[in-house]
Structures are given as structure tokens and as C-alpha cells.
C-alpha positions in Angstrom: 5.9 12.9 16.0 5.7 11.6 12.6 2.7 9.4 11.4 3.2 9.7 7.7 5.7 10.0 5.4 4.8 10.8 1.6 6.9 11.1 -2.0 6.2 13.6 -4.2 6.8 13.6 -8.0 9.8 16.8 -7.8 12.2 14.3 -5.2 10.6 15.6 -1.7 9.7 13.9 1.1 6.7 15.1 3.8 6.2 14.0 6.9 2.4 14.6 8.3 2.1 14.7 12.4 -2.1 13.9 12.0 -2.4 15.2 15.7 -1.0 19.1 15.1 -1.6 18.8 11.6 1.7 20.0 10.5 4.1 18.5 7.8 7.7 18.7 7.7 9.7 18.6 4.3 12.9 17.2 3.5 14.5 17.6 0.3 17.6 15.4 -1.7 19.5 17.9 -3.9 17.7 20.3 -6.1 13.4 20.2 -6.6 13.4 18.7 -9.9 11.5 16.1 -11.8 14.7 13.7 -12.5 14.4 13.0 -8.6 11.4 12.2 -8.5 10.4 9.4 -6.0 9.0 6.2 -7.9 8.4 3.9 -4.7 8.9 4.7 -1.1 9.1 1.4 1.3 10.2 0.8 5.1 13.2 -0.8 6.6 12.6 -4.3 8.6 13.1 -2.3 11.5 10.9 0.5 11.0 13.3 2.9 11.2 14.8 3.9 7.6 13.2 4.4 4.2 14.5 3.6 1.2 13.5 5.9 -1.3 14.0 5.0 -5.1 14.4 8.3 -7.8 13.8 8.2 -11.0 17.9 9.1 -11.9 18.7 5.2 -10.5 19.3 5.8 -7.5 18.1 4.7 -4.0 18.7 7.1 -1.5 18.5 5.8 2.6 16.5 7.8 4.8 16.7 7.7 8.8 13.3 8.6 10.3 14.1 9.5 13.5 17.2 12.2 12.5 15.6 13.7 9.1 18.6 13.1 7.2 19.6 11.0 4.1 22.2 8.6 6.0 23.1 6.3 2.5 23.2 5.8 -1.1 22.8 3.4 -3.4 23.3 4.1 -7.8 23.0 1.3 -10.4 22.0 1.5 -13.9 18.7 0.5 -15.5 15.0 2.4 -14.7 14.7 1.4 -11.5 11.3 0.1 -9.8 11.5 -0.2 -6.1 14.1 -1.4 -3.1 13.4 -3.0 0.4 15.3 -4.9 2.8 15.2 -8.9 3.4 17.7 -9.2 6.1 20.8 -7.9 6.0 20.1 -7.4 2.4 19.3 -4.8 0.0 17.1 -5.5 -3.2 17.1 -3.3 -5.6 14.4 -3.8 -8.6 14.5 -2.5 -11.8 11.6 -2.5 -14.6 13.7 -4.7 -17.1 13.5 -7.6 -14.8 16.9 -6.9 -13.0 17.3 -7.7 -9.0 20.4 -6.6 -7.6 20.8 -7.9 -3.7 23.1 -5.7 -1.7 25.5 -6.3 1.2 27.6 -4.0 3.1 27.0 -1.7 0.3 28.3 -4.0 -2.9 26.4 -6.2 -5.3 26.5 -10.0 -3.8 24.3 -11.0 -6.8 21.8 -10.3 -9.2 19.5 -12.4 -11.1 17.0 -12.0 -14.0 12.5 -12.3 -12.8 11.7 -11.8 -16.5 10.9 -8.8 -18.8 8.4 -5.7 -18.5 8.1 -6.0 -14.5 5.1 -3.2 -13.2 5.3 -4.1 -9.8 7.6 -6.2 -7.1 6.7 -6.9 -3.7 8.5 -8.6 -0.4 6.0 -11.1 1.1 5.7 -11.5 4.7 7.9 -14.7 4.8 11.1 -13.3 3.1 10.2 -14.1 -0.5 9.2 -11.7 -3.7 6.5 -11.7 -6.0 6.5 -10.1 -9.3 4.3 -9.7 -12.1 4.2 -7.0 -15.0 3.2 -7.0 -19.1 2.6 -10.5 -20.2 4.7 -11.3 -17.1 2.9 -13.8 -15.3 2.3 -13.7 -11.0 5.6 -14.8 -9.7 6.7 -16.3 -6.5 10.6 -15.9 -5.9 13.0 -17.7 -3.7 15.9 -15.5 -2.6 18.2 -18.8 -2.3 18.0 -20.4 -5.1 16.6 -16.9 -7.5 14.3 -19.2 -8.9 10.5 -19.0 -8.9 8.2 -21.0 -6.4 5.2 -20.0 -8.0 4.1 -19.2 -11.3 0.6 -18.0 -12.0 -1.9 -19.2 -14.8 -3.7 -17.5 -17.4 -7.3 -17.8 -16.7 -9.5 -19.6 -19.7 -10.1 -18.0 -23.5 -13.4 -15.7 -23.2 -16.5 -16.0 -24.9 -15.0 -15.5 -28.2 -12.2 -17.6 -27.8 -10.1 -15.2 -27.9 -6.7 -15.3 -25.3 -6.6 -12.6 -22.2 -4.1 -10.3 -22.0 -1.9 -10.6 -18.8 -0.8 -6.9 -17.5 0.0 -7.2 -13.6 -0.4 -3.4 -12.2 -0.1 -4.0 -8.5 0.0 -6.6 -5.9 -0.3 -7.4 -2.5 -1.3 -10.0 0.3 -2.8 -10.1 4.2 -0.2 -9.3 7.0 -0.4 -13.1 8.0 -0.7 -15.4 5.2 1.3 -15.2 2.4 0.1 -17.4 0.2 -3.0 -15.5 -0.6 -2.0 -12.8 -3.2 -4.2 -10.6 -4.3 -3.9 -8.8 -7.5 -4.8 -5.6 -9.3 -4.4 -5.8 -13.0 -4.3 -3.0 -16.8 -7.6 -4.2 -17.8 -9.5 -3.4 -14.3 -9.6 -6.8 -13.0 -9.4 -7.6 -9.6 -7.8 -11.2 -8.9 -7.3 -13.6 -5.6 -4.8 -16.8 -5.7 -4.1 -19.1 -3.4 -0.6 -20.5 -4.3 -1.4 -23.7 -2.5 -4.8 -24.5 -4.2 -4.0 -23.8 -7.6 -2.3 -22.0 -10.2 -4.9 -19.9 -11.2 -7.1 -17.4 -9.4 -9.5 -18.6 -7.2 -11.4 -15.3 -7.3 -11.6 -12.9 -10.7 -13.4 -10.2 -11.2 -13.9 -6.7 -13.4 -14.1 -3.6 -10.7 -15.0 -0.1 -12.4 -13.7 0.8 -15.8 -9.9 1.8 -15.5 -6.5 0.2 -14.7 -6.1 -0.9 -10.4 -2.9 1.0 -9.8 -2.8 0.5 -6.3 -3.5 -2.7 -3.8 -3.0 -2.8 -0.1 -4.8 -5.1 3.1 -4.8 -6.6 6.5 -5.8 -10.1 7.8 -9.0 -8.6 6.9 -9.8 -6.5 4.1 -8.1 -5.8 0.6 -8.6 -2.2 -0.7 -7.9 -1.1 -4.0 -7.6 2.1 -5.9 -7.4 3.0 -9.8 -6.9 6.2 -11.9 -10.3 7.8 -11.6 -10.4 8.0 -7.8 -12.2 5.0 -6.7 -11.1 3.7 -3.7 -12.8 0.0 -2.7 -13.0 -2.0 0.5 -13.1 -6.1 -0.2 -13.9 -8.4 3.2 -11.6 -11.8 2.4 -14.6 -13.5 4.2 -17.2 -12.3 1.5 -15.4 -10.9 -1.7 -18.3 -10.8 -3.9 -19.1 -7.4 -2.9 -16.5 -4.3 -2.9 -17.2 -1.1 -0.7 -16.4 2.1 -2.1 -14.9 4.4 0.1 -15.8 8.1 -1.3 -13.8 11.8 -0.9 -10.7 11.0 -3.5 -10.9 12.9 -6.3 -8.4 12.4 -9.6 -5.7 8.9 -9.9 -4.9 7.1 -6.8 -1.1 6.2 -7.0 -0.5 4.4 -3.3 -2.7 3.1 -0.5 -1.3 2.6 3.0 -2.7 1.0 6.0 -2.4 1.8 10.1 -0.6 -1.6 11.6 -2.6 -1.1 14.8 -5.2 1.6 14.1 -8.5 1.3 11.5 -7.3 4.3 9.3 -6.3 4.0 5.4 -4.2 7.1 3.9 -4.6 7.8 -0.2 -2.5 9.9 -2.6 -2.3 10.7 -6.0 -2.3 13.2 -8.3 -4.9 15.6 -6.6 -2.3 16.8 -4.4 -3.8 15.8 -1.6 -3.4 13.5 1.0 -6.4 11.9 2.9 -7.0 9.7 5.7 -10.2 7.4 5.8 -11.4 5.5 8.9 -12.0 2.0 7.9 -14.8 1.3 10.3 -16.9 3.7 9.7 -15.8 4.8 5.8 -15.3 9.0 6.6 -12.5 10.9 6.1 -11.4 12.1 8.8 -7.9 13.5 8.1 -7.4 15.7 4.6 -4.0 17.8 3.8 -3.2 20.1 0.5 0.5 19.1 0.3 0.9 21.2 -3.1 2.7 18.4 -5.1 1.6 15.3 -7.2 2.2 12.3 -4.9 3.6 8.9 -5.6 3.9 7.0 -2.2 2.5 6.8 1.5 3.2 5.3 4.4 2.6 4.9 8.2 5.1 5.3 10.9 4.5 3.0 13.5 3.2 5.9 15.7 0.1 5.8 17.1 -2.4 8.3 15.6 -4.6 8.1 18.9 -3.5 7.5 22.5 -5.0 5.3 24.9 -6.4 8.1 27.2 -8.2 9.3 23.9 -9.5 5.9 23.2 -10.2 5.7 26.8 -12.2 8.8 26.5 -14.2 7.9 23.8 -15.5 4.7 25.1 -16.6 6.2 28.2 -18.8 8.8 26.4 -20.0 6.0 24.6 -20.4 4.4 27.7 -22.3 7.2 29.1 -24.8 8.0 26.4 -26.2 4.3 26.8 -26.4 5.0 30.7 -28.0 8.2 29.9 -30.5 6.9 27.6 -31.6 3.8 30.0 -32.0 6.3 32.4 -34.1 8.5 30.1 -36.1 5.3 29.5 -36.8 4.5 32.8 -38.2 8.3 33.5 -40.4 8.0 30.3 -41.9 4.2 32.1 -42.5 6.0 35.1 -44.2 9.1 33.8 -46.3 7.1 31.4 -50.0 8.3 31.3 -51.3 5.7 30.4 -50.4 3.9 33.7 
């Protein structure tokens, strides 16, 4: 049983059980840096992942059999590929989308120059944003943007900012909040129906945010030294650092049901952080530099463990009323 899968930088992929603590490795032709995985994302169905190399291709993975089941090639550097549908998107870094069905290109379309990152929103759409590529917003039906972001204002100096988009991502139920990690270490928050502009901004740390994920509740973000931080939507003046990574963090992923956050990067190591209470309580030495992670939809804990655990909770409060009452009646001064 699976909880993780991981990309590595020579073309592997590793899947990490967290409950016997053993990985499983599965390779696509030779161990070489020409396939190495750029972006790793899940099927609709949660049953495939699509794996996109560095030698332009996209390669089809099926989860529950371990094999490579399809193939996609194209030319261009590619960037990342998921599913909307019955379709396949394909993204490259030059701004070309090619949409795939029954294994042909239907269409492609141009989202601009210099694209860093691409995501699918929750609601079917895509949002893009790269080098002095604005925050997009992408309808798949027309291929033309919804949403285009503004700059925020000239600084101090009068002097304009520099737009470089490094990573983006949203909560799991409203997709009109984006949030965005940006080159020059600013974290940003828009709400596409407010405004064109972010409605929160902010410098965190000194180095580029490579790396954005969240729920309904939280947005964590990672950069290239390490730093992994916890934002609460309902109070985003203050980011929480969660502490143990050590070197760049290339990909953050999130539990869909559980409070745990898994982190890799070029440390070779993968680690798993409980939300709630901020430790890590999962770390693996998977020998190569890795690019993506995600979660299965397996559970890391059953309900007879969760079960457990509340009753010892449970029991240590009985215990201690108990102890309290015994202390009452034994009081001397009585």
C-alpha cells in the first residue's frame, strides 16, 4: 500500500508505504539525467500519473499495476501535464498548450512567453504565470484568459517591480483565491473577483518561493534554502515555519483527509510533517535529488489507530481527575 509517490532528477519513480517504511522503485528506460522527471501530477481519478521528462515526453503511469501503461512525445521543453476531462494538456515553458484526445492533438493554443509554472484549478480552468508573464486565468473553451493579474504600484523610488511568477496554487474549494509565490521572495493573495491586484503582498525570507500548496485552510510555502512556512487564510499576517528541511525545497504536497504535509528537494530526503502539531514525524534517505511528491489517496492511519489514540487521550484525563480527587481527599490541611 502506496501513500507516496516521488520523482527523482535520473527519471525514477519511488513509492513510500509510511506504515512499513519501505519504498518501491520503478524505472522508464535507462537511469539517466535526460529522463529526468520535471513535474509529477494525478489523474482525475486518482489512479494514473502523468509524469513529464525532461526529453519531451510524458510518460502515463498506472498506480495500482506499477507499470508505464502510455505515452505521450511533442516537441518544445516541456513544463507539466494533467487531465481536464477526457483531456490531456500538455504545457510547455514557451507558452505552448497542446490538449490531447484519444491520444492526438485536438488543439493547441498560445498562454504567452516565459511560463514557470501552470496549474489546473479546482473548477476545470488553468492559471499561468511565469517571467514578466502576468497571473493568468484560462478558459479551456474559448483558450482565452478570464483573468489577468495586475502589477502592484511603483516602490518608494518609483521605480517599476519586476513580475517573475515561480509557483502557484489555491484552496481545495474556492478557486478564485490564488495564491502566489514569486523570484523576488514575495508571497502574494488575489481574489479574482475583488480585484485585479493582490489583495495580500508580502516579502517572506530572502530567496525565490519555488514551491506553494494549501487546503481550505492553510497555504504553505517553501523556497531554496529550506524554509518551509504555514499561512492561516483567516490571519495571513503571520507565517509559521515548520523546521527539519535542510537544502532547496522543490515540491510540497498535502494529505486530502489526513493533517500531514510531505517535502522534497535536493537533500535527498523525503519528510513528512504533521500539520497540527508542526514535527516530523515521517523522514526517508531516498539517495536521489527529488523534484515532485504526491499523496495516494491511502490513508496513512486507520480508524482503529485513530480510535486508539483518542481513547488514551481519553484515559489520561480520567486518570488525572481521578488523581485529583485522591489529592482533595488526602489534603492535610483538611
Amino acid at each position: 500500500m502506496t501513500n507516496l509517490w516521488v520523482a527523482t532528477d535520473l527519471g525514477s519513480l519511488r513509492g513510500v508505504c509510511l506504515k512499513t517504511e519501505q519504498n518501491t522503485v520503478v524505472t522508464y528506460d535507462e537511469i539517466s539525467t535526460k529522463n529526468e522527471i520535471v513535474s509529477l501530477t494525478s489523474s482525475e481519478n486518482g489512479q494514473e500519473l502523468y509524469c513529464t521528462l525532461k526529453s519531451d515526453l510524458v510518460n502515463v503511469f498506472d498506480m495500482s499495476q506499477n507499470i508505464y501503461v502510455n505515452q505521450y512525445e511533442m516537441e518544445g521543453d516541456l513544463l507539466t501535464a494533467f487531465d481536464v476531462g477526457e483531456q490531456l494538456l500538455t504545457v510547455a515553458k514557451n507558452g505552448q498548450v497542446y490538449i490531447w484526445r484519444d491520444e492526438e492533438v485536438a488543439a493547441k493554443f498560445k498562454i504567452g512567453e516565459n511560463i514557470d509554472c501552470c496549474m489546473k484549478s479546482h473548477d476545470g480552468k488553468i492559471v499561468s504565470g511565469g517571467k514578466e508573464n502576468e497571473l493568468k486565468v484560462w478558459d479551456l473553451e474559448t483558450q482565452k484568459p478570464i483573468f489577468t493579474s495586475k502589477n502592484v504600484p511603483r516602490d518608494n523610488l518609483d521605480i517599476r517591480v519586476p513580475v517573475w511568477i515561480k509557483s502557484i496554487t489555491s484552496p481545495t474549494s474556492d478557486s478564485n483565491i490564488l495564491c502566489v509565490g514569486t523570484h523576488y521572495h514575495q508571497y502574494r493573495q488575489y481574489d479574482i473577483r475583488v480585484k485585479r491586484r493582490p489583495i495580500i503582498n508580502k516579502l517572506w525570507e530572502e530567496l525565490p518561493i519555488i514551491s506553494l500548496t494549501a487546503n481550505d485552510t492553510h497555504c504553505y510555502l517553501a523556497n531554496g534554502k529550506g524554509d518551509i512556512g504555514q499561512i492561516d487564510f483567516r490571519n495571513p499576517e503571520k507565517i509559521n515555519k515548520l523546521r527539519g528541511a535542510v537544502g532547496s525545497v522543490r515540491s510540497l504536497a498535502l494529505h486530502a483527509r489526513e493533517p500531514y504535509l510531505a517535502s522534497v528537494g535536493l537533500d535527498r530526503h523525503l519528510r513528512v510533517h504533521n500539520t497540527i502539531t508542526k514535527e516530523v514525524e515521517h523522514k526517508f534517505y531516498l539517495k536521489n535529488k527529488m523534484n515532485s511528491v504526491l499523496f495516494t489517496s491511502e490513508r496513512i492511519k486507520e480508524k482503529e489507530e485513530e480510535e486508539d489514540v483518542w481513547e488514551q487521550l481519553e484515559g489520561a484525563v480520567v486518570k488525572r481527575r481521578k488523581l485529583g480527587v485522591e489529592w482533595l481527599q488526602n489534603d492535610p490541611d483538611d
